[in-house]
N, C-alpha and C positions, 0 to 999 in steps of 0.2 A: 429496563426499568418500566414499570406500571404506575400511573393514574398518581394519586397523591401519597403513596404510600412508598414510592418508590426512596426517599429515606433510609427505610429500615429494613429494603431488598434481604438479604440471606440471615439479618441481624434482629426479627421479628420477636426474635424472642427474649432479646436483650433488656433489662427493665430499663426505667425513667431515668435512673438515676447513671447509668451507665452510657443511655446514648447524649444525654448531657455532657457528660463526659468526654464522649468524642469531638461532640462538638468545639470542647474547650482546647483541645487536642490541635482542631482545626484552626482552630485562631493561632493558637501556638506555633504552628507551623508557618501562618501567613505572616507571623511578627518574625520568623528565623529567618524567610526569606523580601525580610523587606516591604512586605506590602500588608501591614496593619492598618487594617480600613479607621480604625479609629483615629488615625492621623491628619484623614483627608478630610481640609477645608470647607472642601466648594466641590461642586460637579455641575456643568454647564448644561441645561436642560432648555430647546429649544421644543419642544411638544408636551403633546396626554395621550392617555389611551383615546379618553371619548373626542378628543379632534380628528385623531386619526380614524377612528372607527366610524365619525360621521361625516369625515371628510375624504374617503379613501379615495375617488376620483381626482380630486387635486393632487393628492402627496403619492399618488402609484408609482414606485421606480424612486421614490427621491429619500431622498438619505436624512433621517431623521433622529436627535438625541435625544433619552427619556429616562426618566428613571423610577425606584418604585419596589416592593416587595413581592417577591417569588412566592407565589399560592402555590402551585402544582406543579409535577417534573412530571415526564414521562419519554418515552422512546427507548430505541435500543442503538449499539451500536455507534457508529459513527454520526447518528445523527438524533438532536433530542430539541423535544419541544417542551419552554416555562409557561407558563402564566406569570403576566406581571400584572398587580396590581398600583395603581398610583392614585391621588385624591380623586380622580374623576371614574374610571372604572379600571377592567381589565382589558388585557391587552396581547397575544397572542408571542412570544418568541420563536424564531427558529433560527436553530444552531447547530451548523454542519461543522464537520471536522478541518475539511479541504476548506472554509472559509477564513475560520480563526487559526487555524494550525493546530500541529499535535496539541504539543503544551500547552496549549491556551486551555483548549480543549476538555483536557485534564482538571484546568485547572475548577474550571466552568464547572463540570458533572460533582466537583466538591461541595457546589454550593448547597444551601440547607434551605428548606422549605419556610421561609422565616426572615431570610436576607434581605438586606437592602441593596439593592447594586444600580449601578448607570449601565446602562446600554445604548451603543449606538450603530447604524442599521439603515438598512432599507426598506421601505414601505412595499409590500407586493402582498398576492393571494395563494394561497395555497391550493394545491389540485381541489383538494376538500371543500375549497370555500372561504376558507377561515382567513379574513382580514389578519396581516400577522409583520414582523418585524424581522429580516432576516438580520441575523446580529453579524457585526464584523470586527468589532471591539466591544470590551465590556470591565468594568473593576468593582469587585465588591467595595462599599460606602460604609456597610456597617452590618458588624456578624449577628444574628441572632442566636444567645443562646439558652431560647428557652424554648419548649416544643411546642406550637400552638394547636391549641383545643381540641381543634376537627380533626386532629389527627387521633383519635381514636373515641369520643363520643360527641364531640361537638361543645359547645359551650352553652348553654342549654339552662344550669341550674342560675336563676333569675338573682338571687345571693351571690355567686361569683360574679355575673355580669353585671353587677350595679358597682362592686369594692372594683373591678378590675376594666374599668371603660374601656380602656383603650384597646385590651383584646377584643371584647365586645365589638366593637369598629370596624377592627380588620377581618372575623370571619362571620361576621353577620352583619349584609350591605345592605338590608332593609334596616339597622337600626341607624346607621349613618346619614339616609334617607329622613328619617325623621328630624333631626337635627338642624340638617339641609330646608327642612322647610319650619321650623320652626324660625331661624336665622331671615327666611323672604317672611314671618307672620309678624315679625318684630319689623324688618324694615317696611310694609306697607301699614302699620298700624304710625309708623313715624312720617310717614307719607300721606296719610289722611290726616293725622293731625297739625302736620308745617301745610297742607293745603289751606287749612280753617284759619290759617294764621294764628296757630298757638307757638309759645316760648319754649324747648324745651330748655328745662332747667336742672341742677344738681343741688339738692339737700343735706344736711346732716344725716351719717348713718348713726353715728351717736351723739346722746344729748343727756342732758341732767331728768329729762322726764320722758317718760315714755307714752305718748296720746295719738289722737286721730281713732284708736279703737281699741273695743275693751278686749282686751287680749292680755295674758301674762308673759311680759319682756324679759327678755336673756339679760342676766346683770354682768358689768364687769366693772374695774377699778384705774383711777385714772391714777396712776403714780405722782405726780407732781402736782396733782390737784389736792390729791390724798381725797377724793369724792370717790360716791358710788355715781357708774353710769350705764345707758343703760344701750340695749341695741335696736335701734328705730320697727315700731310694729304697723307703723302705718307714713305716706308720705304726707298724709293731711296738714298738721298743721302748721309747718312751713311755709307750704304752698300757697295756702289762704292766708301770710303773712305778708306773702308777696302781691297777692291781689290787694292788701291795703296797701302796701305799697307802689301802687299806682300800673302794676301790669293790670293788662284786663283779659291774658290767656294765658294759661304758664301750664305745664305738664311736666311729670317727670317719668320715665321708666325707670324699674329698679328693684334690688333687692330689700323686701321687710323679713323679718325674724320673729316668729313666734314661739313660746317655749309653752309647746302642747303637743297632744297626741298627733303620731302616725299612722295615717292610712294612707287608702288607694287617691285620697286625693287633698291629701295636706303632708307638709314636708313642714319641719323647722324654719327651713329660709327658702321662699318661694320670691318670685317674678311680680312684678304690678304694674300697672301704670295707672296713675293717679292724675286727671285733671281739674281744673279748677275756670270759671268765667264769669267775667261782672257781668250783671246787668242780664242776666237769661235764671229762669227757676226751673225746676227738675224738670217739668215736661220738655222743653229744651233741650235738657240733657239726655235726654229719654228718648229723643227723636236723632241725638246725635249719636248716642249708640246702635240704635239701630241700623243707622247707616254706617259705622265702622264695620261691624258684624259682616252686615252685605259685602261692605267694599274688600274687605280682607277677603271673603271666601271667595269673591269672584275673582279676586286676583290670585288666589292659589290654586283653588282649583277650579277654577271655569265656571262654575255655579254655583247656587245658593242652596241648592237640595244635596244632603249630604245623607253617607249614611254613616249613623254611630252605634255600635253595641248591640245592632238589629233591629235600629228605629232608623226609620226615614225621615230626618229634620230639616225641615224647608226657614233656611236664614233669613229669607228676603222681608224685606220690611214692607207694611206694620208689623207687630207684634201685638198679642192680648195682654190689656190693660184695666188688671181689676183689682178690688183695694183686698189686704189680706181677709179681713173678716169674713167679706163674701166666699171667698173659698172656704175656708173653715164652715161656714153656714154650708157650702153645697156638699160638701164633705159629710159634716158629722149631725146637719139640722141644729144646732144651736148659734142662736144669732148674740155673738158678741156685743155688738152694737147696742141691743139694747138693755145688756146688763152693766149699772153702775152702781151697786152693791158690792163690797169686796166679800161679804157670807155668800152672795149668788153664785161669783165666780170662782169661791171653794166650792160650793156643790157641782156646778157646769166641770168642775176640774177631775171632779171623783166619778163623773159621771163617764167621764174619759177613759177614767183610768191613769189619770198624770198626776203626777209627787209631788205636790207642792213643797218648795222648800221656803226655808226660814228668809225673809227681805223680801220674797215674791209678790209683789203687785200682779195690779190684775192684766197691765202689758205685759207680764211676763208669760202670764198661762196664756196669753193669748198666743205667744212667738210658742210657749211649749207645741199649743193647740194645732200651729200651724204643722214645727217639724213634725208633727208624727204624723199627724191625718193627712196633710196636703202635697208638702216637699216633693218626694219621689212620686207623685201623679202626676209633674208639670215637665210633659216630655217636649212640649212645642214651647218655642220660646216664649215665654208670660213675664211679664211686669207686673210684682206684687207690690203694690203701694199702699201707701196709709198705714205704716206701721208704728206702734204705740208712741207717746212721748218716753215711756220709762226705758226702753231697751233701744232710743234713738237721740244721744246725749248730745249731737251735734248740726240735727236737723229743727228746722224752722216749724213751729206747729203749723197745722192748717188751721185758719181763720174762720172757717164753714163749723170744726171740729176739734177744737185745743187738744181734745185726748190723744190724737195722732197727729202726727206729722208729716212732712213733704216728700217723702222717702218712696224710698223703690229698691227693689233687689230684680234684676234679670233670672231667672232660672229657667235651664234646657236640660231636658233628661234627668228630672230629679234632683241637678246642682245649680245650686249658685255661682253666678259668671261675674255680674257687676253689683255694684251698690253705691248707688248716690242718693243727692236731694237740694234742695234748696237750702243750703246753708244758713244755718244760724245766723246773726249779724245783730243782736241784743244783745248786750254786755251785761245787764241787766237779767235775764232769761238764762243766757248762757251760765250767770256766775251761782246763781240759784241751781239749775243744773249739775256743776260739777260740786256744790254742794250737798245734793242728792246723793251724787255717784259715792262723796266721802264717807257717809253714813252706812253705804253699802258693804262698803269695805271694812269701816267698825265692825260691821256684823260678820265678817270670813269671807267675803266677796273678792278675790285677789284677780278678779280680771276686768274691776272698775276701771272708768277711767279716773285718770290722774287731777289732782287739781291744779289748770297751768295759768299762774299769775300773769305770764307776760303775755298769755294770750288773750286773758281779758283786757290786758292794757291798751293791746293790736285792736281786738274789735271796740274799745271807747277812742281811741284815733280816728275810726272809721272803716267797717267793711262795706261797701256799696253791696246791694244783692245779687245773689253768686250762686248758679250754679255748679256743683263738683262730683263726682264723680269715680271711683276705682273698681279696676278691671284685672281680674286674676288670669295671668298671663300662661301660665302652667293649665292651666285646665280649657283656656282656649284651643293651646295647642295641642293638647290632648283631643278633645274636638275634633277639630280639624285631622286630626292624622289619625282618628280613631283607635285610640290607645285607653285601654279603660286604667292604667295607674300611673299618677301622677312621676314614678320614679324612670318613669318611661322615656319623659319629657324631659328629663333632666340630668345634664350629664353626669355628675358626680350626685348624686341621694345622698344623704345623711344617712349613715351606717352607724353601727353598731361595732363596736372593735369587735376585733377576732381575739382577742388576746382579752 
């Protein structure tokens, strides 16, 4: 037998559907003679590959259990070497005849490239080199039977690897990799936040309103309520219920749901984490992201200079902090700022080349003004602040500038990372506000925000002032592991049926 193919030795020509078949064949046979892996409970597994492989001095000559799925056969004769794979890597087998016996033997060279099996063994080196397991017993765990990928083009088409993860996994170990460190960017982002002394805490995923951000929320039905509800698009307003209620750090990690388009870097239900702090205003917050940023890349990958997409992105803090108009001005020469005519800022708009549509104030052309001329310029991380009161229904105005607010969006490479600001904390301000947002909506607006009673009720209780905060989790780790789509990052994407 040869390399990975050795499967379908003299039977090359057999279609899919036939060595399936054999396979089933095989099982059948192991159920005639009693040993149907699908029976067995438990299998006592005292190693891994990567202990053994990085421990081979310790364990040389010593007799170790493992278990795992067979990638590769090969050899001839009376003696044949697998590949085992197990959660940490691969692992070398060797299986003589004279060790296991005839029968065993046999039974062994039956197995499919696809198996689960336990094997147990002694640690030694092969003349070759090769770190390996000499096996002395072995029982297949569980039959595979279905043929995996690599065996004849690989799995490749990005469509099947998204509907089918788990093959995905098993024959392509850089994407398992990714996951892998996605799993250490979520536990050290929970590790600089329990250092700061914040709360983490658990929210509503559903609720009678949908806020925190103008987004259009996924609806569904509460049987016993007989209500419409709805699936949480942001953790904000919770959270900052909980600061009036006398925390003064609380965060949450978590899934929100948006019911909007897919691309390379939005998904229906993406990752967040959302904090919240009394008594600190968005520069604050703005100093505290920066230092998550740092702290997370230097704990994953040893620096702050990273490379993404064929840019060199230096994380390390400061970062550039300038309010949006100013870029818009270096951008396209027209100064926002000093346009407060809404006829001016239709002509500054046509001058553009941007559509104003029907409800458009003149914060709106100005967010237009930003995504086309500026967004995708901001490769090194930049703090764009002062963004208008109209497209910022939850931020505190600036007292220098009522037209805008305390706000900020992080952007690296074109995207947006984070987005806070100094919270609201008018009840007053605030109630005016989401009366705005309702008027908006009157006119076809369906990604206003909501009007939430009980939240005005939270902030005339009392919100002390509070900086908050949220950070899109999916596209950090994108980031860091230099992945340019978002479905990359995440194990299961929202698909499309096949049917």
């Amino acid at each position: 037998m040869t390399g990975q193919n050795e499967e379908f030795g003299s039977n090359e020509e057999l279609n899919l559907s036939e060595i399936i078949k054999i396979r089933y064949d095989k099982l059948d046979k192991l159920k005639e003679d009693n040993k149907n892996p699908f029976e067995i409970t438990n299998y006592e597994v005292n190693n891994t590959a990567a202990n053994i492989n990085d421990n081979f001095g310790d364990l040389e000559e010593l007799e170790v259990s493992i278990a795992g799925r067979i990638m590769a056969k090969r050899g001839q004769g009376k003696v044949s070497f697998y590949d085992l794979l197990d959660s940490t890597g691969r692992i070398q087998l060797f299986i003589k005849q004279d060790l296991v016996g005839e029968e065993k033997y046999e039974e062994i060279k039956n197995y499919d490239i696809g198996d689960i099996i336990g094997v147990c063994g002694v640690v030694f080196r092969t003349k070759m080199g090769q770190i390996s397991i000499r096996v002395l017993s072995s029982v297949i765990l569980s039959k595979s039977l279905k043929i995996l990928p690599e065996k004849f083009h690989g799995l490749k088409d990005p469509d099947l690897r998204y509907r089918q993860r788990y093959i995905d996994l098993i024959v392509n170990a850089e994407v398992k990799e990714i996951f892998l460190l996605r799993y250490k960017i979520i536990k050290f982002i929970r590790e600089f936040m329990d250092m700061r002394g914040f709360v983490e805490v658990e929210t509503p995923v559903l609720s009678t309103l949908a806020g925190g951000a103008n987004a259009k929320p996924f609806v569904s039905h509460h049987n016993a309520l007989d209500i419409p509800m709805y699936m949480r698009i942001a953790l904000e307003l919770p959270l900052k219920r909980l600061i009036v209620g006398g925390f003064d750090k609380v965060y949450e990690l978590g899934r929100v749901f948006r019911n909007e388009g897919m691309d390379a870097t939005h998904n229906p239900e993406f990752t967040m984490m959302e904090s919240y702090e009394a008594y600190v205003d968005y520069i604050s917050v703005m100093n505290m992201i920066e230092e998550l940023f740092t702290y997370v890349s230097t704990k994953v990958s040893g620096s702050t200079l990273i490379e993404y997409q064929g840019n060199k992105i230096e994380l390390k803090a400061p970062y550039r902090k300038v309010k949006m108009t100013e870029l818009i001005f270096e951008h396209t020469g027209i100064d926002f700022d000093k346009i407060t005519d809404y006829e001016e800022a239709l002509k500054a708009a046509a001058k553009l080349n941007i559509k104003v549509e029907k409800g458009w104030g003149i914060g709106k052309i100005i967010e237009e003004a930003f995504d086309e001329y500026v967004e995708d310029k901001l490769i090194q991380p930049t703090f764009v602040t002062y963004h208008p009161v109209e497209i910022s229904p939850l931020a505190k105005k600036d007292p220098a500038d009522p037209r805008y607010t305390q706000r900020f969006e992080l952007f690296i490479n074109g995207k947006e990372y984070s987005n806070g600001f100094s919270e609201l904390n008018d009840p007053i301000d605030q109630k005016e506000r989401f009366m705005a947002q309702m008027e908006k909506k009157a006119q076809g607006d369906d990604e206003t925000h909501p009007y939430d009673k009980d939240f005005i009720n939270a902030l005339e209780v009392g919100l002390p002032p509070t900086g908050g905060v949220g950070v899109g989790i999916d596209r950090l780790v994108m980031l860091l592991s230099n992945q340019d789509s978002i479905r990359d990052v995440i194990l299961f994407p929202t698909m499309k049926p096949v049917d």
